[in-house]
Structures are given as C-alpha cells and as structure tokens.
N, C-alpha and C positions, 0 to 999 in steps of 0.2 A: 175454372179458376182463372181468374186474369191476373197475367203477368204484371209484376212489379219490381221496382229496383229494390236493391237490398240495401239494408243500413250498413254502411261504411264504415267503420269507428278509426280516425286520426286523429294527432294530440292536437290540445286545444282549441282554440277555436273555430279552426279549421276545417276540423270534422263536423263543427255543429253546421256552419256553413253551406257545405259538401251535404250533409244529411238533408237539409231542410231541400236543398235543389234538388235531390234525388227523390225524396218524396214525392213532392211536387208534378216531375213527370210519369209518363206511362212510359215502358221499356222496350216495347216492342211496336215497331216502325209498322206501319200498312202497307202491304206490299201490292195492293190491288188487286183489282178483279183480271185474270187472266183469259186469254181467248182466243179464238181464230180471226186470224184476221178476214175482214167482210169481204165479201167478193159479191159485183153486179149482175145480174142475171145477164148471159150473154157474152161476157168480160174476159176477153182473153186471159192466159194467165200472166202473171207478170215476171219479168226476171228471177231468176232464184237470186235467196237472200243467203248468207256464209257466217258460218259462226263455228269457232275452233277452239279448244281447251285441252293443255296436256295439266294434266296434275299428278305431282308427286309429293307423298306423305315418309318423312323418314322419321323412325322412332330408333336412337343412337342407342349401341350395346351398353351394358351396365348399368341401364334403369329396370325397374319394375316392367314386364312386358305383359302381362293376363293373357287377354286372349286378342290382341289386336296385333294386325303385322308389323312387323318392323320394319317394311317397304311396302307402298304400296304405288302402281303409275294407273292412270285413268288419260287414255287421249281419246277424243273426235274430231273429226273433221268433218260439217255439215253444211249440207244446201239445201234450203228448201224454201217453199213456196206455199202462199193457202190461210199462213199459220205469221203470227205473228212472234215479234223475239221473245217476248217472255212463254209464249206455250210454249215452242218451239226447245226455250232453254228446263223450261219443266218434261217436256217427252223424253230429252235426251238426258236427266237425272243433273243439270249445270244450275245449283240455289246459287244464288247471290249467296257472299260472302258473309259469314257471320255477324262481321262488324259491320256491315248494312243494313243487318238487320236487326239487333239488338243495342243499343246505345250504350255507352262505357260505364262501367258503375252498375248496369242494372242483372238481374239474373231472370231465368221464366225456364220454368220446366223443359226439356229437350224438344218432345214433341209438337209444342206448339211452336214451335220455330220451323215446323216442314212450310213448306210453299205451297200455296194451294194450286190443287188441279181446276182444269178450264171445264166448266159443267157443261158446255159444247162441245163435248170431244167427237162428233158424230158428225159430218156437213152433210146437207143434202147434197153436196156438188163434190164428193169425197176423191173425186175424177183429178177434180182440180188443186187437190191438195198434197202435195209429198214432201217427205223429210230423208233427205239420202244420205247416208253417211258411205264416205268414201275412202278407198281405199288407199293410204298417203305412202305404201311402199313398205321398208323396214325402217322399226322405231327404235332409236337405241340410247338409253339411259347412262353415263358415266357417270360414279360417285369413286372420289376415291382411286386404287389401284383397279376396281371394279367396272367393266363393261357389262350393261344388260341388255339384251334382244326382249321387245315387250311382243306378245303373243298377239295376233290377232282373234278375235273372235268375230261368229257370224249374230249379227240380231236375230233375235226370235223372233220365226215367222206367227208374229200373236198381231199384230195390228198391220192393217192391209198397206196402208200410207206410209210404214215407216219401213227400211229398208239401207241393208248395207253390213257396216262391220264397226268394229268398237277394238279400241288398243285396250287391255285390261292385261295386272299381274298383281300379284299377292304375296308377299313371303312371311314366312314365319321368322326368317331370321337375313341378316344383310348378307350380301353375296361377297366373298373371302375378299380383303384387301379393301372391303368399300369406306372401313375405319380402320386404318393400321394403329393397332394398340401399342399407345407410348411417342404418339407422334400429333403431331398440331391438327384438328380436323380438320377435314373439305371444307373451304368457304365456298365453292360453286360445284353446278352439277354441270354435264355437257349433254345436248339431248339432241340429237342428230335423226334428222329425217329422210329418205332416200328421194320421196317425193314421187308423182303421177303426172307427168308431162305440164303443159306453160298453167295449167289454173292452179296447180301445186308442184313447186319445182320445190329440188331439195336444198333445205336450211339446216343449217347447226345454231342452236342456242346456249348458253352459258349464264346462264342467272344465278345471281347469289343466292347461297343457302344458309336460311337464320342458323342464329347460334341457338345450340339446344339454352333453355331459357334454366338449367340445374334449381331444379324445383324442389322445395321440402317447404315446412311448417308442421303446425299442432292445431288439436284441439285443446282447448283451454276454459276446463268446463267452470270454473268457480270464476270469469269472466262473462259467460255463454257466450263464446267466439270463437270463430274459426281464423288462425291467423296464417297467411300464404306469405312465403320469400322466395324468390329465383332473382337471378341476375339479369339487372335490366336493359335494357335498349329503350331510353324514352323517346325518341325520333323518329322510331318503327311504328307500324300499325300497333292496335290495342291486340292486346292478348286474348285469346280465347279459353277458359276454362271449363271443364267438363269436371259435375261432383257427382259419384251417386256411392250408395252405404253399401256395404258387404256385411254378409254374418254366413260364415264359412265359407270364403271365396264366391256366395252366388248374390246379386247384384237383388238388393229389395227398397222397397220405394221408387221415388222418380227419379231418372237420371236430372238434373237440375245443366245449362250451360250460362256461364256469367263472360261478358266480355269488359275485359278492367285495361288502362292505360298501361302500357309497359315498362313502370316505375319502379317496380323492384318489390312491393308490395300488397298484399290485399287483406282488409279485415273485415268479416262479415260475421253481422249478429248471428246465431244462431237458432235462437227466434223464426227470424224471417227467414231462415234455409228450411226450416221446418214447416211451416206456414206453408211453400212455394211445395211441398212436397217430400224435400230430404228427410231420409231416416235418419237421422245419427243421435238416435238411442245408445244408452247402455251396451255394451256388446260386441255394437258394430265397429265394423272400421270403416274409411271413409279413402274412395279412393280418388284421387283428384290427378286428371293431366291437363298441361296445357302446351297449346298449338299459339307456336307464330309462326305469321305466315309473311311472305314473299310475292309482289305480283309482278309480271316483268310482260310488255306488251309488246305484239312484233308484229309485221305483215311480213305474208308468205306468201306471193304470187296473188290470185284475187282474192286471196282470204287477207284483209284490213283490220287490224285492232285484234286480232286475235291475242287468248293470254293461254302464260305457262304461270301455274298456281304451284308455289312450293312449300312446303310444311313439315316442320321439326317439331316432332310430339314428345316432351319427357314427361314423366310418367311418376308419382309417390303415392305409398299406400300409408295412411295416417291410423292410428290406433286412438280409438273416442274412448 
C-alpha cells in the first residue's frame, strides 16, 4: 500500500485548500539507499567518524498508560569507521526523526516508516570496518525531585564489527518526585555524564522538556471523522501521532503514525484512516498518542553535533 496523506477537514475554504495540496503530494520522504561506505583496495583506514544520541521519552502520570513505559532513556556514544552515517545510524537503531520523514498533514501505516537496512551489510574487507560504542562513564537522568542512574548494557556478541555498550532503561512507572502532584511540571531535564578522559570529558545537559500536549477528541461517526484537540505550541516542531484500534485491550489492524502542525487540532476523514489500514469499526476503540518532541545539540570533547532527543508522550483512549 503506498502511503498517502489524509484528508484534513477545516472550516471553509481553507480546508478545501489544505485538501486539494495534500492530495496532491506523496507523504512519505525517500530516505535513500543506505551503505557502507566504499573503501580502495589497499587504503588505509581512515579516521573514526563520532556520532552520539541520548534520548529520553517521558509519558506524564494521569494519562492512559497501556503497555508503554512511562520513562524511557536510550544513549550511545559512537566511533567508527568502514561504514557510512546513515548505516552507521541504522546498526546502532538512531531513524531520523519522524518529522523528516513523514510530511505534516500526511499519515502511512507504522511500518513503512522503518529505515531501510544497507543490503551490503557483509564487506569483503570486514577487517577494515568497526563501529564501537564506548564507554561515557555514569549517566544520570534528573526529572523533577527525581535523580536516575541509566544502566549500562553490553552489545550482543551477534555481529563481529560492532562492539561495545549501549546506556538503556525502561520503567513502567516515573521514579517518586519526578512529577510532584499539585505543583507546576518540570520544564527541563538535567543529564549528566561522568565521561572517558580528553575524547569524552564529562558534560551536564539541561534541555527543555515539551509540555505534555493534554490530548482528547472523538469519533464522530454521522460526520465519518475522527476529530483530535490538545494544547498547542505552534512554534514547536510538528506533532507526531500514533492511531491503532482495540477490541478488548488488544491492538487489531495497523498501527497507522500521522505527523500534523502543533496547532491545537487535527480532523481526519475516516475513510482514508481506513483505506491506510485503521480498524475503527463498530466495536472498537481507538487509541491515539501523541509525542512532541525537543532537539537540543551539543559538542562533548571530539564528539560535534551531537543531540539529546527529548519526548513527552500523552496518551487517550477514544470509544468509536
């Protein structure tokens, strides 16, 4: 099925406007063919290249939670060589950001928004290719009253070139004090690193954390439309939404993701949510979150351009 944007429905003429551009395009960006980068027979190898991502995903108490954490942190810190940055950011599980890859206005089934893998994962010169992910010391998360220690873990000894360690944690619920109930939320987070001597010395970061975006709407079946409200930030990046149907808590159809301007609303036929895949039959409920997101860029010793990706997911479950 090839993705396509969804009809919008806004008053007047507006929407017809809006509809006719959106038709018009294709929704989903090409991300290109990915690869190892070429190397000459003979060819030294050349400098390692550095690429670094902390990501934190907060999903604030008092929403709908299913089965998704209500923190989550993802860091690496990488060097390598052989391999160019886009394999490089696919080995190490780092997509481009939603909103670069999907255009505002449009929605496309979940799945087909993955990245594709480099059909060269194999060199004959494998000597000459590594990806090391390095060890940056202790990583430590502040939300809130809340201090977090992020775990180390070892990569899996499954592919011979990559090698090293990966910061991961998971929680099912926020760590006590990271939202004091009854009091203004965290607008920043503090993310402190201890750091690995002069190529990674230790930094503290403090990036803004979006405001949870208080999401609700309906289905509105004698319209055929699905209508979304949360509070907007239109100067922010686009919002990211994520729809798929339930029928007794378990998830049928496609998960559908739409990325819409952070204006305060969204109206989609539903028609074309159906079309792209969505159930929302009779029956079903329909659960929809949506993620804004935060990018905040920093240099850390020879790591340049690195970013810390921050994400407030709220979360409503609609009854069709």
């Amino acid at each position: 099925m090839t993705p396509r944007p969804v009809a919008c429905r806004r008053p007047a003429a507006l929407g017809l406007v809006l509809a006719a551009v959106i038709a018009a395009c294709s929704g989903v960006d090409d991300p290109g063919e990915l690869g190892l980068a070429p190397l000459e027979a003979g060819e030294p190898p050349q400098a390692p290249s550095r690429l670094a991502q902390i990501r934190v995903v907060v999903q604030p108490p008092g929403e709908f939670a299913g089965d998704e954490p209500a923190l989550e942190v993802a860091a690496v810190f990488a060097q390598y060589h052989g391999y160019d940055e886009a394999a490089a950011r696919t080995r190490l599980d780092l997509p481009r950001p939603l909103q670069d890859r999907l255009r505002p206005g449009h929605c496309a089934p979940s799945d087909q928004l993955d990245e594709p893998v480099s059909k060269d994962s194999v060199s004959k010169d494998s000597s000459a290719r590594e990806l090391i992910l390095l060890d940056a010391g202790n990583l430590t998360v502040g939300i809130g009253e809340a201090a977090l220690d992020v775990p180390l873990a070892l990569v899996p000894d499954l592919v011979p070139t990559i090698s090293g360690v990966t910061y991961t944690y998971l929680g099912d619920a926020l760590p006590a004090g990271a939202w004091p109930p009854g009091e203004p939320a965290p607008s920043e987070l503090t993310i402190r690193v201890d750091g690995e001597g002069e190529e990674l010395p230790a930094f503290t970061l403090r990036p803004r954390l979006p405001e949870p975006a208080a999401l609700s709407g309906a289905v509105d079946r004698d319209r055929d439309e699905l209508r979304l409200e949360w509070r907007p930030e239109g100067d922010r990046e686009p919002l990211a939404l994520r729809l798929v149907s339930l029928i007794g808590g378990e998830p049928v159809g496609e998960e559908l993701t739409c990325v819409v301007a952070d204006d305060g609303e969204f109206v989609a036929d539903l028609d074309e949510l159906h079309a792209l895949g969505l159930d929302a039959g009779p029956g079903t409920a329909l659960r929809v979150s949506a993620t804004r997101t935060g990018r905040t860029l920093f240099d850390a010793g020879e790591f340049v351009g690195a970013e810390a990706v921050i994400e407030v997911r709220t979360v409503a479950v609609l009854g069709t």
